[in-house]
C-alpha positions as CSV (number, residue, x, y, z in Angstrom):
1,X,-223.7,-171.6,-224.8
2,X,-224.6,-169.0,-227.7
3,X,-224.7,-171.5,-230.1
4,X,-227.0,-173.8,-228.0
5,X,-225.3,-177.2,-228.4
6,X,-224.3,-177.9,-225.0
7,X,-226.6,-180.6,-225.3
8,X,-224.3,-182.4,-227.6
9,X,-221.5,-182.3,-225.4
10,X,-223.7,-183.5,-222.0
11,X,-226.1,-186.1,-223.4
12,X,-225.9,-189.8,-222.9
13,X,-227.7,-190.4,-225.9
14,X,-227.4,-190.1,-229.8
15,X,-229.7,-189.4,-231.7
16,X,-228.5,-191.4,-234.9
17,X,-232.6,-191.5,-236.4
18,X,-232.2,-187.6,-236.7
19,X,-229.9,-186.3,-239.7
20,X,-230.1,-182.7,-238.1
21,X,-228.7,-184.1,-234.6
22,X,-226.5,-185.9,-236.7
23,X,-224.9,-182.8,-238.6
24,X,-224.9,-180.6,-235.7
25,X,-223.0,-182.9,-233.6
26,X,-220.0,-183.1,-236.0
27,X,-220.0,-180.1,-236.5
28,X,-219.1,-179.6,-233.1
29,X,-216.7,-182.6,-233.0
30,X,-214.9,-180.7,-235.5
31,X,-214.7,-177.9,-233.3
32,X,-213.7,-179.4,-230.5
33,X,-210.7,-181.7,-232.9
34,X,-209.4,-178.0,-233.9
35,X,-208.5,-177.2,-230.3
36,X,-206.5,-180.1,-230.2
37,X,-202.6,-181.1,-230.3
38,X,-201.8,-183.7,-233.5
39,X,-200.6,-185.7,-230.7
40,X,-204.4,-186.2,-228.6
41,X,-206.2,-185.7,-231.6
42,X,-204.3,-189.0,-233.1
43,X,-205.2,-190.6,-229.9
44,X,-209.2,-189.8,-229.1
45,X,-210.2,-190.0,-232.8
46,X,-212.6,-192.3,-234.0
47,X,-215.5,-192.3,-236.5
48,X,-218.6,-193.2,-234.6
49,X,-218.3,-191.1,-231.8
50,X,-220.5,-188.7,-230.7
51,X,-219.5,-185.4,-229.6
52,X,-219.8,-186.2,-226.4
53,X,-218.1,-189.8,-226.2
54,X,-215.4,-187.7,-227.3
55,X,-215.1,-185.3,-224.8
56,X,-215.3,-188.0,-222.2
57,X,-212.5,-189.9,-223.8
58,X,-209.9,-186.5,-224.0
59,X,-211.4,-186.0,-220.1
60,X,-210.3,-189.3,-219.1
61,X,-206.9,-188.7,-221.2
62,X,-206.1,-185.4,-219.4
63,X,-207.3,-186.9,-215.4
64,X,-204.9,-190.0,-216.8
65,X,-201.9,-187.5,-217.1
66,X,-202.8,-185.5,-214.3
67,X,-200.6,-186.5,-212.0
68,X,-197.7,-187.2,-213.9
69,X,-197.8,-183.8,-214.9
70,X,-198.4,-182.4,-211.5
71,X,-194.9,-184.3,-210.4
72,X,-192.8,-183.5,-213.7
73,X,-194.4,-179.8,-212.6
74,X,-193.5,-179.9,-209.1
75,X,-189.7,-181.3,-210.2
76,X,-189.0,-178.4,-212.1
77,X,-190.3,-175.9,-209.4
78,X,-188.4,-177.3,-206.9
79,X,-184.9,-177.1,-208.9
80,X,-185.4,-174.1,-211.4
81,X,-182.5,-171.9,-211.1
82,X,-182.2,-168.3,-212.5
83,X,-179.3,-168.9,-215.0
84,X,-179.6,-166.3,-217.7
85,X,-183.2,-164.9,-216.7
86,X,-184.2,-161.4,-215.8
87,X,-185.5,-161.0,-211.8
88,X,-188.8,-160.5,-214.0
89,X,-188.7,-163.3,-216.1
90,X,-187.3,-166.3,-213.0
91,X,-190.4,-164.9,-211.1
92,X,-192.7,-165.4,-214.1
93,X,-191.5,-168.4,-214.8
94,X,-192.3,-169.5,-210.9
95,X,-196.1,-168.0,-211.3
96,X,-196.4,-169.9,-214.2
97,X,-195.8,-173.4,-212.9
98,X,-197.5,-172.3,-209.5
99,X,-200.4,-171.5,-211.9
100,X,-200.5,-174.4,-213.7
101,X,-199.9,-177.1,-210.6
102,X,-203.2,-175.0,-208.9
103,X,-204.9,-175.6,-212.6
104,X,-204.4,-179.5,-211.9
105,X,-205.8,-179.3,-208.6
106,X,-201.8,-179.3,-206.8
107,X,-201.7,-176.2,-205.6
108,X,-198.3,-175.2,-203.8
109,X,-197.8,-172.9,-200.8
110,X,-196.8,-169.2,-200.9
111,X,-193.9,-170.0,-198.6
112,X,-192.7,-172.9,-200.6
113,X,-192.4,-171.1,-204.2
114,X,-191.0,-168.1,-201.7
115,X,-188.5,-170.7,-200.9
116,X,-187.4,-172.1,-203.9
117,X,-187.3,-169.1,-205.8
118,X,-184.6,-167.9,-203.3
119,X,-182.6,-171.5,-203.2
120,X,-183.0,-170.9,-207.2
121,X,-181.4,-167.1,-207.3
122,X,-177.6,-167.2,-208.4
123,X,-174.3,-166.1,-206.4
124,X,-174.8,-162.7,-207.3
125,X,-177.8,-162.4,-204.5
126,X,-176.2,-164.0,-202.0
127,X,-177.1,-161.4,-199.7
128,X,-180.8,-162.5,-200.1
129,X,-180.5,-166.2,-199.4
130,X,-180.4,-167.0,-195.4
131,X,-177.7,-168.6,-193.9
C-alpha cells in the first residue's frame, strides 16, 4: 500500500499505548466507513474498534450474505426476459449477473447463460429459440 498502513488493516493487535498508532488507525477506519452503504455502516460501527476488527466484522457481514445473494442472483438469471431492452442492453444485463455470481465465488456455465438468454428473448426471435 502507498500509504503503508496495511498493517492496520492485518494486525491482531492494537496498539492503544501509542497515540500515533492510535490516530493513524482511525484515520483509516474513516476511510474504510466512506466506502460504505448507510445501511452496513449502521451495522459494523462501533467506537472501540480497531481498523482491523472492523474489517473482519464487514468480512463476516458480506461471507454471511454470500449466499443469499448468489441465489437471489441466480433467480433472476434464470427468468430475466428481454421485455423493453435493446439485444445490447438483455446481453449486458446477462454479463452483469454472470459477473457478479463469478465475483461471489458461483460462477455459471457458458452454455447455461447461452441458454437462458435465449429462453429470455421475446416472440419476435422466435426463429432463434430451438424447438
Amino acid at each position: 500500500m502507498c500509504y503503508k498502513v496495511s498493517n492496520h488493516l492485518t494486525s491482531s493487535i492494537a496498539l492503544g499505548d501509542d497515540p500515533e498508532w492510535d490516530t493513524v488507525d482511525n484515520i483509516v477506519k474513516q476511510w474504510i466507513y466512506g466506502t460504505l452503504s448507510q445501511s452496513v455502516l449502521q451495522s459494523i460501527v462501533t467506537s472501540d474498534a480497531t481498523t482491523t476488527e472492523t474489517r473482519t466484522t464487514i468480512e463476516a457481514l458480506f461471507h454471511e450474505n454470500k449466499e443469499v445473494k448468489a441465489i437471489e442472483l441466480d433467480d433472476e438469471l434464470r427468468n430475466i426476459q428481454l421485455g423493453d431492452s435493446t439485444i445490447l442492453e438483455y446481453c449486458n444485463h446477462i454479463k452483469s449477473i454472470a459477473d457478479l455470481l463469478s465475483n461471489i465465488g458461483a460462477p455459471v456455465y457458458e452454455k447455461n447463460l447461452v441458454t437462458y438468454a435465449i429462453n429470455g428473448l421475446s416472440e419476435k426471435y422466435t426463429h432463434v429459440k430451438p424447438t
